[in-house]
C-alpha positions in Angstrom: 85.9 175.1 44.3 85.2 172.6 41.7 85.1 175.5 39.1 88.9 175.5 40.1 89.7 172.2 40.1 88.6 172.2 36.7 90.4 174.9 35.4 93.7 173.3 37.2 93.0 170.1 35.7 92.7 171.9 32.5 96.0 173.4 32.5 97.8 170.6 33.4 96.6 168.7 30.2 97.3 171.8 28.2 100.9 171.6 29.6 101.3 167.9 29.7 99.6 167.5 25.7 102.8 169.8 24.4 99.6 172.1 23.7 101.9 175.0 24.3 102.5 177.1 20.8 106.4 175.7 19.8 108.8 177.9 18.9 110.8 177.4 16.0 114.4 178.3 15.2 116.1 177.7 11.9 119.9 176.1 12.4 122.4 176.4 9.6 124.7 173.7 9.1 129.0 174.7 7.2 128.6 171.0 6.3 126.9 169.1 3.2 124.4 167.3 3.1 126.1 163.8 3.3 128.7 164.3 5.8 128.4 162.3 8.8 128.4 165.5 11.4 125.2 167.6 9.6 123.4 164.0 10.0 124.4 164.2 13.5 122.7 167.6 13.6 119.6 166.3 11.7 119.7 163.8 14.6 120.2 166.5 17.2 117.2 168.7 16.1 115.0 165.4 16.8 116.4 164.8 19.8 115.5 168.4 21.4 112.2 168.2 19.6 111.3 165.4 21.6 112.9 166.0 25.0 110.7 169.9 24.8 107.5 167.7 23.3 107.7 169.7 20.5 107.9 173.1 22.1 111.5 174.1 20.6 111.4 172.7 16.8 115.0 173.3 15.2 115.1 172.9 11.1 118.9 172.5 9.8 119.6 173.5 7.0 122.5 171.9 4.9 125.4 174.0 4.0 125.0 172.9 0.0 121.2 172.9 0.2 119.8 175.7 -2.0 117.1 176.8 0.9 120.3 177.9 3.0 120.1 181.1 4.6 124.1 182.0 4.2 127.2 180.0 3.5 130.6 179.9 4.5 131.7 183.1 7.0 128.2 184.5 6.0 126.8 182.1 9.2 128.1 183.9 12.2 126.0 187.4 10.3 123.3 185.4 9.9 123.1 184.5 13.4 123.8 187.7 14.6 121.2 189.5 12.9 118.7 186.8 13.7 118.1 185.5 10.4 119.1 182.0 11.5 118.7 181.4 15.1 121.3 178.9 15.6 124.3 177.6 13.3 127.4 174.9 13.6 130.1 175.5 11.7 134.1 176.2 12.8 136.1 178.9 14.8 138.2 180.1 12.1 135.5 181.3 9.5 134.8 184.1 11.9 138.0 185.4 11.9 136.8 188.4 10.3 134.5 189.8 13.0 137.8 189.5 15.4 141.7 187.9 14.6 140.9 186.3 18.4 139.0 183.5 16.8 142.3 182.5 15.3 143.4 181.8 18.7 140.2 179.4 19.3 140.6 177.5 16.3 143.2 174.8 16.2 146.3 175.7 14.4 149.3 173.8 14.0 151.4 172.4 16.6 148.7 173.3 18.8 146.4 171.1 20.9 147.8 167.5 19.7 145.0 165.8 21.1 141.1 165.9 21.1 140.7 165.3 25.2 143.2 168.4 25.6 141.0 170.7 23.7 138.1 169.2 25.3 139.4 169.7 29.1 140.1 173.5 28.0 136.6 174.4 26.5 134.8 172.4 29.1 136.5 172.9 32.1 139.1 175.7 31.1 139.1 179.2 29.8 138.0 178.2 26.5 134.3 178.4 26.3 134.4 181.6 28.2 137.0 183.2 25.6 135.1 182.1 23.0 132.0 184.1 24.2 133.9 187.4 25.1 133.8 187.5 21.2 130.2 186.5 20.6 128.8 187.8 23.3 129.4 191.4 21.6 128.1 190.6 18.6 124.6 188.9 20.7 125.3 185.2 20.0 126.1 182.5 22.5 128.6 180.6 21.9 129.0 176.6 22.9 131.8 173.8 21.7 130.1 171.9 19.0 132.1 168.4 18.4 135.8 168.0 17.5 137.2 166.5 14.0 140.5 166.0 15.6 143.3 165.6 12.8 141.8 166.3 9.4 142.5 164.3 6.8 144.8 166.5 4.3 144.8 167.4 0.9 143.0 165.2 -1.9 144.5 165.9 -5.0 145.0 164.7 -9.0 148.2 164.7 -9.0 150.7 162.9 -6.5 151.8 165.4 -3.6 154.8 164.3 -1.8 155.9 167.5 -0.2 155.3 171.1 0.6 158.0 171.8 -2.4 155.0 169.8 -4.8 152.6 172.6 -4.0 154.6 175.3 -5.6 152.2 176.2 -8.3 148.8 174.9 -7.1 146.2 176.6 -6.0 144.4 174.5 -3.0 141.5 175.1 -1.0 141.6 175.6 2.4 139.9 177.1 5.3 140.6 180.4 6.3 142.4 182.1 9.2 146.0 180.8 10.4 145.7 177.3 8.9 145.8 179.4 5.5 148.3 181.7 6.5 150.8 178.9 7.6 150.4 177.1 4.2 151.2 180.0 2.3 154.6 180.8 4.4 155.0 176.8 4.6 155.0 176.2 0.9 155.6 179.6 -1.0 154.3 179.3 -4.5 150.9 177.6 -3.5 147.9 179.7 -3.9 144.8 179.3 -1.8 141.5 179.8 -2.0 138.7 179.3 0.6 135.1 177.7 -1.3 132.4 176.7 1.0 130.9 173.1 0.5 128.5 174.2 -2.1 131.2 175.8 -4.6 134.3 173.2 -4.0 132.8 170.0 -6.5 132.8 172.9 -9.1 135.7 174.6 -9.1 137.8 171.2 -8.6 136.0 169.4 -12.0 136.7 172.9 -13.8 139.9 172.7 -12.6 140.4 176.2 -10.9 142.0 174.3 -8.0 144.4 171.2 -7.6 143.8 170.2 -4.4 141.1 170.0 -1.7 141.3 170.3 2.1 138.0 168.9 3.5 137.8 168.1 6.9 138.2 164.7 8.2 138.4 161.2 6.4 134.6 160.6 6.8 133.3 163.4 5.5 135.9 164.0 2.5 135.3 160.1 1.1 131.1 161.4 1.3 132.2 164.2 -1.2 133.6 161.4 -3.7 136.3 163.3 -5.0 137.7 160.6 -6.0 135.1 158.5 -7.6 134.5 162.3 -9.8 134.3 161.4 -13.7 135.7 164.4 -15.0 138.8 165.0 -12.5 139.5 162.3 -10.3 141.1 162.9 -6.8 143.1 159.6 -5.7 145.9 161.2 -4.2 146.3 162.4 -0.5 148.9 163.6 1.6 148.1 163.4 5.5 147.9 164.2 8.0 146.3 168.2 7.6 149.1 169.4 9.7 147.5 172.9 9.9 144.1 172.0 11.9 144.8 169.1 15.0 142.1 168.8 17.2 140.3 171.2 14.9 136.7 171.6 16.4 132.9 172.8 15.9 131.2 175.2 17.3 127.3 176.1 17.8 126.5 179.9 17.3 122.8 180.9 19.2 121.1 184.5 18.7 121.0 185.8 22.2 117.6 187.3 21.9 116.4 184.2 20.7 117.5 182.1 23.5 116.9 184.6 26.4 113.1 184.3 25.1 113.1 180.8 25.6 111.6 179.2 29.3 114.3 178.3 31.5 113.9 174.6 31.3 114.1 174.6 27.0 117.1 176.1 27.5 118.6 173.6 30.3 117.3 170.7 27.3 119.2 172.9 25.2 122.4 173.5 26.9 122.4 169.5 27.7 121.9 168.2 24.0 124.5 170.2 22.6 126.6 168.6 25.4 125.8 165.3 24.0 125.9 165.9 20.7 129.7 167.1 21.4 130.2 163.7 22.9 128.6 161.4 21.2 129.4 162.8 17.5 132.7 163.4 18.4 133.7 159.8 19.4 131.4 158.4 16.6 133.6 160.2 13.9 136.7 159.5 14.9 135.4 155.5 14.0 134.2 156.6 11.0 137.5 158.3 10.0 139.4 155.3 11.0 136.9 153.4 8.6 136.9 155.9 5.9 140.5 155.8 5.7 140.4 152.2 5.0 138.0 152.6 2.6 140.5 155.2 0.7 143.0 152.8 0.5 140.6 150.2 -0.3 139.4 151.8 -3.4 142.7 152.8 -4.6 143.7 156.1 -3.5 147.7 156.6 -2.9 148.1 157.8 0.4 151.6 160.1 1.6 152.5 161.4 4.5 154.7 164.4 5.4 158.7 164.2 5.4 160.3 165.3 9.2 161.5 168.1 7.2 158.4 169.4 5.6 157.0 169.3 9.5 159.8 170.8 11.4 158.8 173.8 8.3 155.2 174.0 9.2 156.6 174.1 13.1 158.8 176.9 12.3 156.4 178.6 9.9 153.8 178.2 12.4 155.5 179.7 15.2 156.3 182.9 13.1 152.7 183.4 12.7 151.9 183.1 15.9 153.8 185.6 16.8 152.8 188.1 13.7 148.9 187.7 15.3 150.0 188.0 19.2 151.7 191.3 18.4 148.5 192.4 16.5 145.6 191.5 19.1 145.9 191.3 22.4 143.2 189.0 23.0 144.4 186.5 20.6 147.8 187.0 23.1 145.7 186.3 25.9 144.1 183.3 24.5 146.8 181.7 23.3 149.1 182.1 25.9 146.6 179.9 28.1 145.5 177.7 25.8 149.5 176.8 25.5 149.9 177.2 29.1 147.1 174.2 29.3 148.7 172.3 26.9 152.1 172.1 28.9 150.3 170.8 32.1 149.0 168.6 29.4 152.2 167.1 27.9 154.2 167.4 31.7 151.4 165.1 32.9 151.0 163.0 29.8 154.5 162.5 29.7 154.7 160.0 32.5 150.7 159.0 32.2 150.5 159.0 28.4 150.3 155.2 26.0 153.3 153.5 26.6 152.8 150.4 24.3 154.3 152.5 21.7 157.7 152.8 20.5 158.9 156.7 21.3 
């Protein structure tokens, strides 16, 4: 009887102590080094280190860091194939393995707002569309954190209106924000450069102007403060990616194998991550955009015109991809049909301490 005692006393230190062997999963990170949201993930990694005691130990990776596994679209093979066990990155750069994600990702004229998005991944259809898609390809799929409104384009030159693009080539993500540019502003060429590439190929001058995600994370890249091409000119807002958000990609193997109460830790910190680094950026774009102006960098916005052309613009490409994939159909059709209970409720319920 003591003999057992022992022995149960003995296994409830090894438990308690963390004396457990960890496991340890590599996540890769779309974003640089210095923006805001990969710091959040550094953050995040600690965080489920310590709520497991050290028996789930998550390394991220930076997307510009040259021990990355895979960069740009690269991410969502890397997960599959279990090369990376986890990565963050955004809907649209997956477009590839299925037109759908187009659907997922913001696009213009789409969700306005960052709670709407939220209610429909959280408590709507979205999460669960999202992983019809990755389920086939054995990754899980969960909401990340949202941008919101991205910032625009930072550019050289002054750019005033989609007529000024006619000639530049501008980087951009890919997917239906791309598409929309190109049929908004004919003439403009895009490209889509990961973070690692974009400093280059701006200073060389093989592109003229620089969509980056939100304020916060564009002023880290210092365009503008660049001594061989300086970027102090933007044009706001990106009307191509509202609400634009970021999503975790999980191996499916790799988290079946983990014990049910890592992956509960799992499932709530990426929760809280969404939270808490969404609502954190959004201050730190409000700041950032300051801080533009602050240091000098012209700041335009879009005429009605030029956005009543990326509505119309928009609309047709919407239509080209719902006649192409039915699932995109299917997804966008209640993502809009969300968004009208939305604006009908909003409508009467919305901010009214602003002029309409």
């Amino acid at each position: 009887m003591n003999q057992l005692k022992i022995f149960a006393l003995a296994c409830l230190l090894y438990y308690s102590s963390g004396a457990l062997a960890a496991t340890e999963w590599v996540l890769q990170s779309q974003a640089p080094a210095v923006n805001p949201d990969f710091q959040a993930v550094e953050e995040f990694a600690k965080e489920v280190n310590a709520m497991t005691n050290g028996r789930l130990i998550i390394t991220p990776i930076a997307g510009d860091s040259p021990d990355r596994r895979s960069k740009g679209a690269g991410i969502y093979s890397s997960v599959k194939h279990n090369q990376v066990q986890m990565a963050i990155g955004w809907p649209n750069w997956w477009h590839q393995s299925n037109s759908a994600w187009n659907a997922l990702q913001s696009g213009p004229y789409g969700f306005m707002n960052i709670d709407a998005s939220m209610m429909w991944y959280f408590i709507g259809n979205g999460t669960k569309f999202a992983n019809e898609l990755a389920n086939k390809d054995g990754i899980i799929w969960r909401p990340a954190w949202w941008a919101g409104m991205e910032l625009g384009l930072i550019t050289q030159r002054s750019i005033k209106s989609l007529d000024d693009l006619k000639g530049k080539v501008v980087r951009i993500g890919p997917g239906i924000p791309n598409e929309t540019l190109k049929q908004a502003a004919p003439g403009v060429r895009t490209v889509t450069i990961p973070s690692a590439d974009i400093q280059n190929a701006f200073e060389s001058g093989r592109i003229h102007g620089i969509e980056w995600t939100v304020p916060s994370a564009t002023i880290k890249m210092k365009f503008h403060h660049s001594e061989k091409v300086r970027a102090d000119h933007i044009i706001a807002p990106a009307v191509w990616q509202p609400s634009v958000l970021g999503d975790f990609l999980i191996n499916q193997e790799a988290y079946r194998q983990l014990p049910a109460d890592i992956q509960a830790i799992l499932e709530t910190a990426m929760k809280s991550f969404a939270l808490t680094t969404t609502l954190r950026g959004k201050v730190l774009d409000m700041e950032a955009l300051q801080q533009f102006r602050e240091e000098g960098v012209h700041i335009s916005t879009w005429s009605d015109q030029d956005l009543q052309n990326w509505k119309q613009q928009a609309e047709l490409v919407y239509g080209q991809h719902k006649g192409k994939s039915s699932d995109f159909k299917r997804f966008f059709d209640d993502k809009m049909s969300f968004k009208k209970k939305y604006d009908d409720y909003y409508e009467t319920h919305g901010a009214y301490d602003r002029s309409r």
